[in-house]
C-alpha positions in Angstrom: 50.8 41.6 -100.8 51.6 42.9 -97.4 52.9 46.3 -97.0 55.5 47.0 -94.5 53.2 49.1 -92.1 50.7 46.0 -92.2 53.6 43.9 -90.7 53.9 46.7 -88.3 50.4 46.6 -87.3 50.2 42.8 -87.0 53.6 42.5 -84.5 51.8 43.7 -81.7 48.8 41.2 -82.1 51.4 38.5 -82.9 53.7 39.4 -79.8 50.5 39.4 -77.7 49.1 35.5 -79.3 53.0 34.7 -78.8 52.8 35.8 -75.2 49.6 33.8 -74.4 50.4 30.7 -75.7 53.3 30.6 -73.7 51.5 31.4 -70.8 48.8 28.5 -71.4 52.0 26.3 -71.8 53.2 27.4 -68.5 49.9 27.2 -67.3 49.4 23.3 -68.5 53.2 22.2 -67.5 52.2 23.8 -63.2 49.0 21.8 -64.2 50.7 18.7 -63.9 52.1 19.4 -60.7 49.4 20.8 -58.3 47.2 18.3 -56.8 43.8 18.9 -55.5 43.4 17.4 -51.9 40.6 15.6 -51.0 38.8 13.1 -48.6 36.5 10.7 -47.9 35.9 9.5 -44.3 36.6 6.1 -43.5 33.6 3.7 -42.4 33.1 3.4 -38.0 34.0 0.8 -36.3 30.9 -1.7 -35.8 29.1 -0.8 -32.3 30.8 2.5 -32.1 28.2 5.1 -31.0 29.2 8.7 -30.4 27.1 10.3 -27.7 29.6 13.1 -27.7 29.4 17.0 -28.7 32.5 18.6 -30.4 34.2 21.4 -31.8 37.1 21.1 -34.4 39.5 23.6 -34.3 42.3 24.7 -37.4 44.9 22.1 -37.4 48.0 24.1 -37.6 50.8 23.6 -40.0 54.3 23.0 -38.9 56.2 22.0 -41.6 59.7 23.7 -42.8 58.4 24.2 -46.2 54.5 25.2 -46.4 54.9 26.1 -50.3 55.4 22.8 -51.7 54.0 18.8 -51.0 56.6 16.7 -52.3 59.1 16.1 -55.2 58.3 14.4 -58.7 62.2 14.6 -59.8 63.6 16.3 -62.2 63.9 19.5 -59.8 60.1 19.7 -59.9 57.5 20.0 -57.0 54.6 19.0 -56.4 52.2 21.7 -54.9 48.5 21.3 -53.1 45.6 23.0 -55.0 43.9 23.9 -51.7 44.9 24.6 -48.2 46.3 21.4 -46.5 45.7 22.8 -42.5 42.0 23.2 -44.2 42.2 19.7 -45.7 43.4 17.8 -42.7 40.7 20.0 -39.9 38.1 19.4 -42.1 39.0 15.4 -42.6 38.8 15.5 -38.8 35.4 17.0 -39.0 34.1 14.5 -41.4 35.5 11.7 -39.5 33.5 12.4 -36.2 30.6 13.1 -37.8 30.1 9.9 -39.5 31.0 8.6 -36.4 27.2 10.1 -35.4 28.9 12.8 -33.4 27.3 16.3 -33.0 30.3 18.6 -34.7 31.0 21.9 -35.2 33.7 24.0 -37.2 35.0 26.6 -35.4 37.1 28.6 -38.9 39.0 31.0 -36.5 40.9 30.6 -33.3 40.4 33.5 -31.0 40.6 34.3 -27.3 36.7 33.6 -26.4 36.7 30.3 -24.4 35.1 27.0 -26.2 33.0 25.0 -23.7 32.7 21.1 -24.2 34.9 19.0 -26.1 37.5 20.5 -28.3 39.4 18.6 -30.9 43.0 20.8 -32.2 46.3 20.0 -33.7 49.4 20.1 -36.1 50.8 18.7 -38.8 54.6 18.5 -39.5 54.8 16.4 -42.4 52.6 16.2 -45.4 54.6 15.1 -48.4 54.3 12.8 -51.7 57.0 11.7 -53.5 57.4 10.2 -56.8 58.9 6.3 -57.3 59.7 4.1 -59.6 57.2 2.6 -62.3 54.7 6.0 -61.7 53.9 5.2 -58.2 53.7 7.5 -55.4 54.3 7.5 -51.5 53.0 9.3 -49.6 54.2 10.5 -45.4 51.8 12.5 -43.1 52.3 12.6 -39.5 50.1 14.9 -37.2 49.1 15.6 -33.6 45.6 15.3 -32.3 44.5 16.8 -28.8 41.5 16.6 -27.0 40.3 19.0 -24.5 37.3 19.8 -22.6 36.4 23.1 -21.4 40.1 24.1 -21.3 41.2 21.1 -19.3 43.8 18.6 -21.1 42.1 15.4 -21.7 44.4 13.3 -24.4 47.2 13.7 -27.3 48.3 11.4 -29.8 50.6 11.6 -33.0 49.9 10.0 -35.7 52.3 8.6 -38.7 52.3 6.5 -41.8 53.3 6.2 -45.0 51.4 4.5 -48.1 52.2 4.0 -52.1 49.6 3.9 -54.8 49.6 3.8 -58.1 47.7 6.2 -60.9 46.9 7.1 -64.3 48.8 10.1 -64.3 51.1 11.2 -60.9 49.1 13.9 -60.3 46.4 11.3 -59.9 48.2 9.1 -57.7 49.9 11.6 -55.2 45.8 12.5 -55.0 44.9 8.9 -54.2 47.9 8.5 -52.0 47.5 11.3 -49.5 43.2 10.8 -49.0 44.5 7.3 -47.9 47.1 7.7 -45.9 45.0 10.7 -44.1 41.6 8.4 -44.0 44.4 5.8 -42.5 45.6 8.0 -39.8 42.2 10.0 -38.9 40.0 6.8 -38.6 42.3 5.6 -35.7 42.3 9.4 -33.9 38.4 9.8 -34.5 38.1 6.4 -32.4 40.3 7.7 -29.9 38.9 11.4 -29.4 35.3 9.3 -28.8 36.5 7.0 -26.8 38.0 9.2 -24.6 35.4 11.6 -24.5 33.1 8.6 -22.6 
C-alpha cells in the first residue's frame, strides 16, 4: 500500500513522463508538417555539350514569408526541413554539372571579384498547397542571371506550377516541389550554357 509521501515522491517523475509525452506528441503532430526538400537533376538535352566554366552563387530569397512553404488547411503550415535558398542554389549546381559543366559553389557572397562565368538569383515564390483528394500543388518562380567577369550577360524568370499525388502530404508536397524545381532549372541550365557559347 502506498503511503502518502511515496505519492509525493512519484509526482515529480510522473509530471516529468507527463511533460515528455506531450512533447513527443507535439514533436510527431510538427512531424507531419515539415518537409524535407530535395532534388534530382533532370537528364541534358541530347547533343548538349558544356565547354563552359562556372560559379554558382546563393540564390537569394525574396519571399514575404521565409518561415513557412505553404498551407495544408486547417490553419496549419507546412514548413521546409532544410534551407530552401540552399535547396534551389544547389539544384542549379547539380543541373550544370550533369550538363558536363566545370562548377563550383561559391557558400558566401563577399566583395572579392569572381572571374568567368557567374550564375546568381532569387526566388519569390516557393509554396505547396494542399487540394482536394490528398493532392498537392506546388508554385515556384525564380530569377536566374548570368554574368561574366562582372559584365551582364542574360536574366530569365522562371514560373510553374505542378500537382502530384502521395502516400502521405508530406510526401507529396516533397515530390511536388523536386518536380516543379527539376521543371524550371532544366530549362535555365540550357539557357545559362547556351549563352555562355
Amino acid at each position: 500500500m502506498l503511503n502518502r509521501h511515496a505519492i509525493r515522491a512519484a509526482r515529480p517523475a510522473l509530471v516529468s513522463a507527463l511533460v515528455l509525452a506531450l512533447a513527443l506528441v507535439l514533436g510527431a503532430c510538427a512531424s507531419n508538417t515539415v518537409v524535407q526538400l530535395r532534388y534530382q537533376p533532370s537528364t541534358p538535352p541530347a547533343g548538349q555539350v558544356c565547354t563552359q566554366s562556372f560559379t554558382v552563387l546563393p540564390f537569394a530569397d525574396k519571399r514575404a514569408d521565409t518561415l513557412s512553404i505553404g498551407t495544408l488547411g486547417d490553419g496549419k503550415r507546412y514548413y521546409a526541413e532544410n534551407d530552401p535558398a540552399e535547396w534551389i542554389s544547389w539544384a542549379m549546381f547539380e543541373e550544370l554539372k550533369a550538363r558536363g559543366c566545370d562548377v563550383k559553389y561559391r557558400e558566401k557572397k563577399d566583395t572579392s571579384p569572381v572571374s568567368g562565368y557567374v550564375v546568381s538569383g532569387s526566388f519569390d515564390t516557393v509554396n505547396v498547397d494542399r487540394a482536394p483528394k490528398l493532392t498537392v500543388k506546388a508554385d515556384l518562380r525564380l530569377n536566374v542571371k548570368l554574368e561574366k567577369d562582372g559584365q551582364f550577360i542574360a536574366e530569365n524568370v522562371y514560373s510553374g506550377s505542378r500537382e502530384d499525388l502521395g502516400v502521405t502530404v508530406v510526401q507529396a508536397a516533397q515530390s511536388v516541389l523536386a518536380t516543379t524545381l527539376q521543371y524550371l532549372l532544366q530549362d535555365a541550365a540550357t539557357n545559362v550554357v547556351k549563352a555562355a557559347k
